[in-house]
C-alpha positions, 0 to 999 in steps of 0.5 A, spaced: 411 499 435 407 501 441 408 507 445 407 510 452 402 514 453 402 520 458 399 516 463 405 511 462 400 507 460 402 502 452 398 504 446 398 497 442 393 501 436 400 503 432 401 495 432 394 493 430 395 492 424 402 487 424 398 484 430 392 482 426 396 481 419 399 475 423 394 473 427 391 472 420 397 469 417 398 464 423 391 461 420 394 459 414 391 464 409 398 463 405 397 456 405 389 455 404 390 451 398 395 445 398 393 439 393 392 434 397 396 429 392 402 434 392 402 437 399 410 438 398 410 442 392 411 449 392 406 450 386 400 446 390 401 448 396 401 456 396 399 461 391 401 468 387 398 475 388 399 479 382 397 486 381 396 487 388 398 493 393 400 490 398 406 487 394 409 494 394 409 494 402 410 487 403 417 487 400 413 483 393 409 477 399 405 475 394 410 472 390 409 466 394 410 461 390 417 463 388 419 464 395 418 456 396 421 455 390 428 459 393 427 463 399 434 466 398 432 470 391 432 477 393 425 480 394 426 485 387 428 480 384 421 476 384 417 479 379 422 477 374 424 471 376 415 469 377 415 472 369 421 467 367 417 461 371 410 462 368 411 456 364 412 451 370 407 456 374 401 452 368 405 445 368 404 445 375 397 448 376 399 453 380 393 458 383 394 465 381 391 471 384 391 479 381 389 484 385 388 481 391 392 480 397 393 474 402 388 478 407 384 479 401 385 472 400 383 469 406 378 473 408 374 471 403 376 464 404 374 465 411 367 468 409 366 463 404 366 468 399 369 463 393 365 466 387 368 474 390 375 469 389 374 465 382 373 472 379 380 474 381 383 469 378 389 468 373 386 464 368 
């Protein structure tokens, strides 16, 4: 949240990194990898992050996939549910990333580091 200084004066330093966490979402780094043949997919059309430390703070964000899939499941629930959907994750070629967050992801997307991507992930 911003805070006045002694001048009156905002102080947008203490929101920066929800502003530029947003701004970098509002790309679409969530959704950079649709498969054009199934746009409509949750599967094609976003992706998982795994083993990944913003999940602890973002309440489990990375599990992307399984918001679209039901968007009303509860946050702790996700893991769980992402483990009993793993077989419909490889049917449906779902992209999935361990140890990198969506910044991480759209970062290196952004920068063209895509061999950076390929090592993180899940076979």
């Amino acid at each position: 949240m911003a805070q006045e200084d002694n001048h009156g004066q905002w102080d947008i330093s203490s929101t920066e990194p929800y502003q530029r966490d947003s701004f970098l979402q509002f790309l679409g780094s969530q959704h950079v990898f649709i498969e054009p043949s199934r746009p409509d997919s949750p599967y094609t059309s976003a992706y998982e992050c795994l083993n990944c430390p913003d999940n602890q703070r973002t309440y489990n964000d990375g599990y992307h996939i399984m918001h679209h899939l039901n968007s009303r499941w509860h946050w702790s629930e996700l893991p769980q549910r992402f483990i009993s959907q793993l077989q419909q994750h490889d049917d449906n070629d779902a992209l999935v990333f361990h140890s990198l967050g969506f910044f991480d992801v759209g970062l290196a997307v952004f920068t063209g580091h895509l061999a950076y991507l390929a090592k993180h992930i899940v076979p």
